[in-house]
Each structure stands twice: as C-alpha cells, then as structure tokens.
OpenMM code with the backbone's topology and positions (N, CA, C; nanometers):
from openmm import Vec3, app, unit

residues = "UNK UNK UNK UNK UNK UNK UNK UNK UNK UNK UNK UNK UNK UNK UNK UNK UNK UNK UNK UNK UNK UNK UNK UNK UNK UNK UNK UNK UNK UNK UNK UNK UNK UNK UNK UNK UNK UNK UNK UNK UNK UNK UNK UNK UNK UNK UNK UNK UNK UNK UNK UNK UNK UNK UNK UNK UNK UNK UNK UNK UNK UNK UNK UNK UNK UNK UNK UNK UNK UNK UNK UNK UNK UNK UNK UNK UNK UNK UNK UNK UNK UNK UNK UNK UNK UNK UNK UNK UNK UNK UNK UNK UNK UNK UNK UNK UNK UNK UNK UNK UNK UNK UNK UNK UNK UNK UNK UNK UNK UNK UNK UNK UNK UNK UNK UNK UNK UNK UNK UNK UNK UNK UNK UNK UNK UNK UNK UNK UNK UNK UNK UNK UNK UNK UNK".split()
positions = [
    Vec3(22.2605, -2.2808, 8.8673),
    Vec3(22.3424, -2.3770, 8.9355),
    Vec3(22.2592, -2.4731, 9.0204),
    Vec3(22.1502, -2.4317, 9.0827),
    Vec3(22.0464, -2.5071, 9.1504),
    Vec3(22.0184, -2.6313, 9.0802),
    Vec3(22.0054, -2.6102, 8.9532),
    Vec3(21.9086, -2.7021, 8.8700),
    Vec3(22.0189, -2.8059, 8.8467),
    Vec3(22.1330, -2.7740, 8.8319),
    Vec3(22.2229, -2.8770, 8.8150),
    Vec3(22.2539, -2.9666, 8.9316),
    Vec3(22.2172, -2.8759, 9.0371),
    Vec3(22.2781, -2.9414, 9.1661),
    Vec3(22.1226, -3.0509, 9.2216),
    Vec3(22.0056, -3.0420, 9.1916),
    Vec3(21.8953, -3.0983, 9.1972),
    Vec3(21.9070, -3.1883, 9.1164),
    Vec3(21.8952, -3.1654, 8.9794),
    Vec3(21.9691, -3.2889, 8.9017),
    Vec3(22.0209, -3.3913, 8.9780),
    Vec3(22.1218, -3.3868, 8.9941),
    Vec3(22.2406, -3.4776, 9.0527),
    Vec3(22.2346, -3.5380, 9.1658),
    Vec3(22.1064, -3.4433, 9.2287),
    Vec3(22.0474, -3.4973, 9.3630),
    Vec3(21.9312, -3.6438, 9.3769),
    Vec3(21.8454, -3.5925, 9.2623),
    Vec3(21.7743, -3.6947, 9.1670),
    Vec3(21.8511, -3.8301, 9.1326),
    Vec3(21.9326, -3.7854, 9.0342),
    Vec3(22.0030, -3.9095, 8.9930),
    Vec3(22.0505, -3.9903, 9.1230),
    Vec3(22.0664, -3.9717, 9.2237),
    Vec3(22.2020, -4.0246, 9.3007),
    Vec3(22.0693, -4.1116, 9.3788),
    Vec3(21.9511, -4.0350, 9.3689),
    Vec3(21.8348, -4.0924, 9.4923),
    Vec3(21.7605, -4.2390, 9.3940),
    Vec3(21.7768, -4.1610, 9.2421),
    Vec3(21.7369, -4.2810, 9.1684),
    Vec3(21.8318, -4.4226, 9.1868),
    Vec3(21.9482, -4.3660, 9.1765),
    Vec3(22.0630, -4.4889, 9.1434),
    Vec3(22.0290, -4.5706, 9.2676),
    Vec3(22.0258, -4.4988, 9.4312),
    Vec3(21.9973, -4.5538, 9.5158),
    Vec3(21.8723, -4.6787, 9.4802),
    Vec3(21.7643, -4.6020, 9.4480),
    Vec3(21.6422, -4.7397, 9.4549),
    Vec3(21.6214, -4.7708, 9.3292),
    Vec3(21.7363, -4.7906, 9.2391),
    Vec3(21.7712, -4.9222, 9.1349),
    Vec3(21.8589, -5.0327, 9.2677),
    Vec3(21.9401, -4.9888, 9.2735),
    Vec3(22.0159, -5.0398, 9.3558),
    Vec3(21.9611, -5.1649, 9.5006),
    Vec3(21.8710, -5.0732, 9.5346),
    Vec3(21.7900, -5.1118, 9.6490),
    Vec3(21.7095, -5.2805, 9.5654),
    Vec3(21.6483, -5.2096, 9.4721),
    Vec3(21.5471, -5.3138, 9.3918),
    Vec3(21.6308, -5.4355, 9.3258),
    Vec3(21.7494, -5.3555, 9.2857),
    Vec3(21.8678, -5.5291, 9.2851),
    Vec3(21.9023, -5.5795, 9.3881),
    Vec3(21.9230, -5.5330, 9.4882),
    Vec3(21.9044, -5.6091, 9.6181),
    Vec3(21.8168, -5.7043, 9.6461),
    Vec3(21.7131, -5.6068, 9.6664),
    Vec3(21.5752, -5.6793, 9.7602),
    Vec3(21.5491, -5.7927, 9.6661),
    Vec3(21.5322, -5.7812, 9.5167),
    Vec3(21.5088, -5.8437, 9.3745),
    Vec3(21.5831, -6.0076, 9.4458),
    Vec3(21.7120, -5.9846, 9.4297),
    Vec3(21.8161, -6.1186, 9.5388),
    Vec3(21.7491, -6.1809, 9.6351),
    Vec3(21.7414, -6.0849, 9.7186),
    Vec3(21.7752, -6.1346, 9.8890),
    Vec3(21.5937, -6.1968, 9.9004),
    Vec3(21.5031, -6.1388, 9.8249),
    Vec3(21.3347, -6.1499, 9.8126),
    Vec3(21.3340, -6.2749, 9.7765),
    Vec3(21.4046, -6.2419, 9.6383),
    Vec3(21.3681, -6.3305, 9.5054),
    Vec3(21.2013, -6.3320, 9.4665),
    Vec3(21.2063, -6.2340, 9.4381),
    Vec3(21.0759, -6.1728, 9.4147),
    Vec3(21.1049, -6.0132, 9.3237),
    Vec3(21.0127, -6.0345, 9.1919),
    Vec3(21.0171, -5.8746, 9.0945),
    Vec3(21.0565, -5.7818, 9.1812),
    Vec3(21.1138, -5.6798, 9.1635),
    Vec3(21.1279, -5.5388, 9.2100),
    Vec3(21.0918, -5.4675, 9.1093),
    Vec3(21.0254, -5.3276, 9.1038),
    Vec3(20.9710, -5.2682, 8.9807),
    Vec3(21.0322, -5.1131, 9.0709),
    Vec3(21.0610, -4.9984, 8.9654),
    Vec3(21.0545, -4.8627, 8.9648),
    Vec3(21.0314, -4.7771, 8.9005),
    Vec3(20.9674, -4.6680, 8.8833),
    Vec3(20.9364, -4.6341, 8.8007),
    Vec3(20.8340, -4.5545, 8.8281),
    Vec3(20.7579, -4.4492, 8.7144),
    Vec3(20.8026, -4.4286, 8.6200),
    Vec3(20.9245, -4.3694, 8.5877),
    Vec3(20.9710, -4.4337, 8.4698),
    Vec3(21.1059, -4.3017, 8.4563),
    Vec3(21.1015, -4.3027, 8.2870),
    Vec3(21.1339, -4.1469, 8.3088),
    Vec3(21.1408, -4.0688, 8.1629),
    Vec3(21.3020, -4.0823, 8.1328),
    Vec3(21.3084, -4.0849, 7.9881),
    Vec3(21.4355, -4.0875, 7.9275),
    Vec3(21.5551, -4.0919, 7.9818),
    Vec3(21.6088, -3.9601, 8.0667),
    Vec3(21.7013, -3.9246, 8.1240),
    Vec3(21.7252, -4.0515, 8.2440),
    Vec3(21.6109, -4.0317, 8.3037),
    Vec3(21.6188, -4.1200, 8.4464),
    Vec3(21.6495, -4.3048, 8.3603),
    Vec3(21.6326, -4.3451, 8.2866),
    Vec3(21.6277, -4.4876, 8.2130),
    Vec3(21.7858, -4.4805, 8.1982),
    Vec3(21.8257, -4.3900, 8.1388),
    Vec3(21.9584, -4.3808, 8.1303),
    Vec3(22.0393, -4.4112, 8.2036),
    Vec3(21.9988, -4.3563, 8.3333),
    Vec3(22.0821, -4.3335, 8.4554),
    Vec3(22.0556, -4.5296, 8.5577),
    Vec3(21.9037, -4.5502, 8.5373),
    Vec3(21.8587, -4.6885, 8.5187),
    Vec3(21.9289, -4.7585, 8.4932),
    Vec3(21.9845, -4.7824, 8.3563),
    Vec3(22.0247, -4.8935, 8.2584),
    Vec3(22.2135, -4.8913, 8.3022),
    Vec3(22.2721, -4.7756, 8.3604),
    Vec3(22.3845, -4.7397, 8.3693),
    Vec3(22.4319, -4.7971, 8.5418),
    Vec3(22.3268, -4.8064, 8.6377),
    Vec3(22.3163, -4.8726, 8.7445),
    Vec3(22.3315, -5.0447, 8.7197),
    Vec3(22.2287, -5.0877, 8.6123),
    Vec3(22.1960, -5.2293, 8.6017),
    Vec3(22.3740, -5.3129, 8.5437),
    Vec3(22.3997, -5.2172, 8.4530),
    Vec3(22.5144, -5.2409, 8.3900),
    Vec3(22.6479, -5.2345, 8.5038),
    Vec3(22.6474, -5.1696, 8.5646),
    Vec3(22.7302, -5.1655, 8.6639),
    Vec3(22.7252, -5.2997, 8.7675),
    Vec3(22.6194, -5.3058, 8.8236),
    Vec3(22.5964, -5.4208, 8.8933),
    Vec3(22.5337, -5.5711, 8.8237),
    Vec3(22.5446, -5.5365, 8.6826),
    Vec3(22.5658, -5.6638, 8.5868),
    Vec3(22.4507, -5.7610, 8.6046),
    Vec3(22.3325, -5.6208, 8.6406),
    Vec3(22.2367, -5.7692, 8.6047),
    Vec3(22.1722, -5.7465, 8.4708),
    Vec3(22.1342, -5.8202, 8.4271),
    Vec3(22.0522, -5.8777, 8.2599),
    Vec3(21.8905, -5.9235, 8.3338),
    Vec3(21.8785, -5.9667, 8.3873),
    Vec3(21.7637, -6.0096, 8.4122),
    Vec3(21.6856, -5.8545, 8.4447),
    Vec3(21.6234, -5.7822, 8.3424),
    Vec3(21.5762, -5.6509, 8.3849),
    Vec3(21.4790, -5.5855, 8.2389),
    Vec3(21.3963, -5.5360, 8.2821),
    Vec3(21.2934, -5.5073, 8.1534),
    Vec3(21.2511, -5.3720, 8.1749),
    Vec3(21.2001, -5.2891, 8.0571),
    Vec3(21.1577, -5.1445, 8.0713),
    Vec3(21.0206, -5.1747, 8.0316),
    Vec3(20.9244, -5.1513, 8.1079),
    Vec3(20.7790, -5.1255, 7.9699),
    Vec3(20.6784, -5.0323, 8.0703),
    Vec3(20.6096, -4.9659, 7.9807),
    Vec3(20.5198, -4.8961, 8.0204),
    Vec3(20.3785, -4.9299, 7.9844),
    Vec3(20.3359, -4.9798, 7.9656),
    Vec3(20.1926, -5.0349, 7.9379),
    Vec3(20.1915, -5.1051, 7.8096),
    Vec3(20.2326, -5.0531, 7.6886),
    Vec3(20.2167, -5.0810, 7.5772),
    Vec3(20.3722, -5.0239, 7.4565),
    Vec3(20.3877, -5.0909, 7.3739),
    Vec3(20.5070, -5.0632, 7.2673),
    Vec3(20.5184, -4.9506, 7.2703),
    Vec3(20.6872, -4.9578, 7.2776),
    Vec3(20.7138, -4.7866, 7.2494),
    Vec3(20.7146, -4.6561, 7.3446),
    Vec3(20.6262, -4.6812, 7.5194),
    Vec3(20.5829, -4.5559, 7.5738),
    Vec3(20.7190, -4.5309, 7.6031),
    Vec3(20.6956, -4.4044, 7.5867),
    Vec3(20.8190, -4.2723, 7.6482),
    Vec3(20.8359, -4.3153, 7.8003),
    Vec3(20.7867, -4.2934, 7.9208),
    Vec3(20.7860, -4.3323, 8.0003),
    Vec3(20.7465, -4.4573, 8.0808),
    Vec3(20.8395, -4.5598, 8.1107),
    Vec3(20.8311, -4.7003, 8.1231),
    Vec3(20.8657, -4.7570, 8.3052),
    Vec3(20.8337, -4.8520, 8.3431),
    Vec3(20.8755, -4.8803, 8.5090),
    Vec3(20.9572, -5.0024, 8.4771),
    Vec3(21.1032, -4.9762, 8.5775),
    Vec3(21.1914, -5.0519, 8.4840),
    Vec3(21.1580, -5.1916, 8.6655),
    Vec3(21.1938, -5.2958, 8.5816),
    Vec3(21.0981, -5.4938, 8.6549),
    Vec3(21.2889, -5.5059, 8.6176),
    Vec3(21.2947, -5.5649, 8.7721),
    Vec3(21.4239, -5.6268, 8.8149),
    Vec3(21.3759, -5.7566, 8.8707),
    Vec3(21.4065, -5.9112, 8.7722),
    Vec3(21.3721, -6.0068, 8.8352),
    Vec3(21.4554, -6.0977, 8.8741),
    Vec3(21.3826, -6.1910, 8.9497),
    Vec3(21.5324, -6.3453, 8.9837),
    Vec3(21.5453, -6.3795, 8.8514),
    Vec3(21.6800, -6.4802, 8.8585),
    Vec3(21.6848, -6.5458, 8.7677),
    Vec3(21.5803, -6.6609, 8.7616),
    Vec3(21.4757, -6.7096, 8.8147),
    Vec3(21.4558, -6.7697, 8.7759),
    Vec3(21.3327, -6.7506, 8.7446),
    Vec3(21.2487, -6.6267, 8.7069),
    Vec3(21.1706, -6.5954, 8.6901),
    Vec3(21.2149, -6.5024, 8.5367),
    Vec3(21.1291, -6.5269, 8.4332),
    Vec3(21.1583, -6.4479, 8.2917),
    Vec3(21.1250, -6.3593, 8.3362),
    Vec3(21.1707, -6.2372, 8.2401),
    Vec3(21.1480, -6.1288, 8.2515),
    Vec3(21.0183, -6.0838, 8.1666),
    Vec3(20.8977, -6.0656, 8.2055),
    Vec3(20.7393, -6.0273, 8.1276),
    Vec3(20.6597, -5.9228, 8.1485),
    Vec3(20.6097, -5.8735, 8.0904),
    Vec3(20.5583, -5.7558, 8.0664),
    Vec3(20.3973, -5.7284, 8.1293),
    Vec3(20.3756, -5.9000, 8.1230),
    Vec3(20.2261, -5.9139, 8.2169),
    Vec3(20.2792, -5.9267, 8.3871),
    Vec3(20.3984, -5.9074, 8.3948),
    Vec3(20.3884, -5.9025, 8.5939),
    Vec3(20.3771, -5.7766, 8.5940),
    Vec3(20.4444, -5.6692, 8.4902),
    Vec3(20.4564, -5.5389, 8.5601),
    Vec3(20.3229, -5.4701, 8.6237),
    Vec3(20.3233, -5.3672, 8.7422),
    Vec3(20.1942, -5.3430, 8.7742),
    Vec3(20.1640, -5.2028, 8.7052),
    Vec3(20.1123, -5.2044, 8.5958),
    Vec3(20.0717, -5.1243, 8.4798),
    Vec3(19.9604, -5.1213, 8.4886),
    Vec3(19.8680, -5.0087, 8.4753),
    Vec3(19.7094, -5.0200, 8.4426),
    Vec3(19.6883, -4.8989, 8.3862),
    Vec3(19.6097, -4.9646, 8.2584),
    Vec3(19.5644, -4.8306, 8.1771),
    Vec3(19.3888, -4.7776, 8.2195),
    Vec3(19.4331, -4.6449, 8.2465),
    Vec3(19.2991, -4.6009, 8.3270),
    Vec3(19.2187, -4.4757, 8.2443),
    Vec3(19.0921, -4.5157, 8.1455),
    Vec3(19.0531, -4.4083, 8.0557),
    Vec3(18.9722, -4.3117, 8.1469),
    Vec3(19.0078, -4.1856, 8.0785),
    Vec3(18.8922, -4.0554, 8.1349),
    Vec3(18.8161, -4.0450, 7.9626),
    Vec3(18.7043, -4.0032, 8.0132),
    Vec3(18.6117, -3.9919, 7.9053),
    Vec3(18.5426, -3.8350, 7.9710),
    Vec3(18.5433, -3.7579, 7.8285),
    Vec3(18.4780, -3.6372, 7.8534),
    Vec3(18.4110, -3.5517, 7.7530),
    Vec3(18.3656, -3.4768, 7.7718),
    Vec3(18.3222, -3.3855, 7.6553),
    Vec3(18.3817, -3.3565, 7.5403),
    Vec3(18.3372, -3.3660, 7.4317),
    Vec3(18.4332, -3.3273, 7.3243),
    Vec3(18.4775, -3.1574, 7.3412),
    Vec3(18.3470, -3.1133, 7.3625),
    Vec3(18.4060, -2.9416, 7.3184),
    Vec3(18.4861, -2.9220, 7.4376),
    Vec3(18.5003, -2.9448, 7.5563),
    Vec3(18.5943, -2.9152, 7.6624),
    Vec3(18.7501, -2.9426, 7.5717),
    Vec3(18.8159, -3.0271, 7.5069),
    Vec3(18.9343, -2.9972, 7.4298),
    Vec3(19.0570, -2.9825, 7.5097),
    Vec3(19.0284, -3.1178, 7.5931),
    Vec3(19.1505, -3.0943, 7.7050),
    Vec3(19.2621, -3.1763, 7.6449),
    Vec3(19.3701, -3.1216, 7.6699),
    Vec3(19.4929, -3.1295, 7.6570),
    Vec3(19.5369, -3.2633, 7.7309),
    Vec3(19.7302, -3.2799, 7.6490),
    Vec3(19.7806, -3.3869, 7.7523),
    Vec3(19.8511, -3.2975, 7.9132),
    Vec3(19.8113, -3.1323, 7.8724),
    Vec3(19.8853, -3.1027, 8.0163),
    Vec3(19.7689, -3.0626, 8.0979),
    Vec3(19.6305, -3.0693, 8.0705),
    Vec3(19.5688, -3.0349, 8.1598),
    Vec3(19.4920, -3.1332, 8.2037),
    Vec3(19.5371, -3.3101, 8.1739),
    Vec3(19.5183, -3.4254, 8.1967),
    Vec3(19.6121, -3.4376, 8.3282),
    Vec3(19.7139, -3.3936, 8.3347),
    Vec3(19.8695, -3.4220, 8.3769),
    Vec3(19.8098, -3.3848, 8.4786),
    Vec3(19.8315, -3.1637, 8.5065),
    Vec3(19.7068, -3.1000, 8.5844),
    Vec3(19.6926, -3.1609, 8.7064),
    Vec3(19.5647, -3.2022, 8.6191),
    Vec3(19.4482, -3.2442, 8.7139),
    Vec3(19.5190, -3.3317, 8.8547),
    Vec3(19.5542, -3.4840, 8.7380),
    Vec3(19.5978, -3.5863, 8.8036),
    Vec3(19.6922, -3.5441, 8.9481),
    Vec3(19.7829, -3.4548, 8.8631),
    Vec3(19.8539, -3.4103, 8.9561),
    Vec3(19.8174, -3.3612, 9.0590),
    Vec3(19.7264, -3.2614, 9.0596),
    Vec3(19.6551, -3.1863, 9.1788),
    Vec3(19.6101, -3.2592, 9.2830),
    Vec3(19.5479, -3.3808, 9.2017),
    Vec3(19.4936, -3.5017, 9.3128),
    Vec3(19.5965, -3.5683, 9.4501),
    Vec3(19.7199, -3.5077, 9.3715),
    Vec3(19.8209, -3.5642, 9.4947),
    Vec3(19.8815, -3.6601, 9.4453),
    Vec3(19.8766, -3.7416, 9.3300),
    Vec3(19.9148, -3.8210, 9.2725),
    Vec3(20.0998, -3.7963, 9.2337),
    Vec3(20.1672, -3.8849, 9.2589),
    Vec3(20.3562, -3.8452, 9.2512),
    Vec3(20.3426, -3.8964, 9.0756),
    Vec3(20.4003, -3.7849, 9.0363),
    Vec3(20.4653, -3.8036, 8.8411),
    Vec3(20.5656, -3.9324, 8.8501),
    Vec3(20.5570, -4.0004, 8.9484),
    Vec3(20.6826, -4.1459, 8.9065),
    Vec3(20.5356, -4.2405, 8.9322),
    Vec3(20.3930, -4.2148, 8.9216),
    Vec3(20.3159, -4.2944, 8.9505),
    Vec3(20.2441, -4.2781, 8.8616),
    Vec3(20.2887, -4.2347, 8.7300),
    Vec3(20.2237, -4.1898, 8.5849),
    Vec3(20.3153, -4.2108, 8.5151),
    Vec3(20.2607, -4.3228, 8.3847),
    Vec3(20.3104, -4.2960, 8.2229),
    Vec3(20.2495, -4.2026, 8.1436),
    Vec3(20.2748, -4.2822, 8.0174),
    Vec3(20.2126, -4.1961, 7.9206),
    Vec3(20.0675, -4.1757, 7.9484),
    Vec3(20.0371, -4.0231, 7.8911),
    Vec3(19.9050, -3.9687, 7.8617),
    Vec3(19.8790, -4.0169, 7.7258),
    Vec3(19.7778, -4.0464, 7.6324),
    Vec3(19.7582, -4.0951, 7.5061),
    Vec3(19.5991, -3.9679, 7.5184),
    Vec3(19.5847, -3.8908, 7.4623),
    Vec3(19.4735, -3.8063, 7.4297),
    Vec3(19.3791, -3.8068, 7.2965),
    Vec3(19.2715, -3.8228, 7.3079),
    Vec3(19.2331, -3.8229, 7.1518),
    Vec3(19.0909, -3.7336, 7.2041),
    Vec3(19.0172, -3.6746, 7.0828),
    Vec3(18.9408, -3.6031, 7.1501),
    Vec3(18.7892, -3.6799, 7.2412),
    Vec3(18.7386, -3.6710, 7.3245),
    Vec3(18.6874, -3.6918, 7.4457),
    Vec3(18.7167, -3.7711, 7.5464),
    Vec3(18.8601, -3.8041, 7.5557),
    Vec3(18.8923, -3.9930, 7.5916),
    Vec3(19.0584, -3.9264, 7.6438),
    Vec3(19.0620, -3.9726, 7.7086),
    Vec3(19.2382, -3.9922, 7.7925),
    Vec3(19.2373, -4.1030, 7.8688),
    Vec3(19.3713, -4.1832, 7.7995),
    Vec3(19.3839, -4.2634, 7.8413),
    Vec3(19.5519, -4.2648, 7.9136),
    Vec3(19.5531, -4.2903, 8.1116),
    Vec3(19.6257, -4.2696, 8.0907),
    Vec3(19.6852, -4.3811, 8.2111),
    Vec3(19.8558, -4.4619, 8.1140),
    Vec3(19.9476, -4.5204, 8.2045),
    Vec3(19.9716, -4.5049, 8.3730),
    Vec3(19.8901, -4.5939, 8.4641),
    Vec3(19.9520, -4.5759, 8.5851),
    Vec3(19.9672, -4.6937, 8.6654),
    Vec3(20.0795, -4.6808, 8.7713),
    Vec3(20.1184, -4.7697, 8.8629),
    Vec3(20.0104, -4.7898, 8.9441),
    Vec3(19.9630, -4.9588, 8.9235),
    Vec3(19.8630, -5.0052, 9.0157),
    Vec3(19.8478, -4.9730, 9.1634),
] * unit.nanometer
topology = app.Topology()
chain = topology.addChain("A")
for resn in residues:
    res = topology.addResidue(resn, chain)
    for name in ("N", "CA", "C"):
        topology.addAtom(name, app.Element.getBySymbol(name[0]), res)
C-alpha cells in the first residue's frame, strides 16, 4: 500500500512543477525545462500540459528516441528546439575487461550524490559510457 501511496505522492509533486514551469514559462517568458522523466512520469507530464492547454512544449533527451527525456515549456514566441534544451552528453571511458554494466554506471553516478531526474539515458558499449545529463 506504501508504494501506491508514494506513487501518488510523486505524481502530485511532479504535476506541481509542470505546472510551476507553465507558469514561470508565462509570467518569465523565458524556456522552463523538467526533467528527467521516465515513461510513467511523461505521461503524467503530457496529461498536466493538456489540461492547461499548452502546445508550445517538447520532450527530448539528448538524441532520437531516448527513453528518458526533459520535457522544454516555451513562450509563444519562441519555437520549440531541441538545441535550447540543457542536455549534455558526458562519455566515461574505461577498461574493456572491467565489463561494466548500464547499472553499475547508474551506481556509481548515483553514489556521487547526483538526483536520477539529473540523468538520461545510459548508452553502454564495451569500454565507453556515454551518459545523458542535465547541464
């Protein structure tokens, strides 16, 4: 029952700073960005934007396709582009025989203190991780 009730606690804190970022996005007139958000949370994203009816709004995570994307709330009079978002792809390079994983990439990062809404995708190939983060 916890997990449901955390859930819902999540969502409601997300909806809040979509919400916030269509605001400030207005009253600024200046990008608002949030993010990262995985699947579920985009959902809950796109279901905020729709409610408060804005269109002017983009998902991307560094490159086509990532699973996890930072969703760019802009003025109207600014397009919506994929070069404002603050995205930076940051490679680790390492040993081949070490054979690290995308969770002991995650790990690490994580340990550093780093918040999982300040990470996209991991992309792993062997000696090289390359990975999505908020500038």
């Amino acid at each position: 029952m916890a997990c449901i009730s955390d859930a819902s606690e999540e969502d409601a804190l997300l909806r809040a700073r979509v919400e916030d970022a269509c605001h400030l996005c207005t009253v600024r007139s200046c990008p608002r960005f949030v993010g990262f958000l995985d699947e579920h949370r985009q959902a809950v994203a796109r279901a905020v934007l729709h409610e408060k009816g804005v269109s002017d709004a983009l998902f991307f995570g560094g490159y086509p396709d990532a699973e996890r994307v930072i969703l760019g709330v802009f003025p109207s009079f600014i397009p919506p582009e994929e070069a404002l978002f603050p995205v930076r792809a940051v490679a680790f390079r390492y040993r081949t025989v070490a054979a690290l994983t995308h969770r002991d990439i995650l790990g690490a990062l994580l340990a550093t203190g780093i918040r999982r809404d300040k990470l996209g995708d991991i992309v792993c190939t062997p000696g090289m991780a390359i990975v999505m983060a908020d500038e």
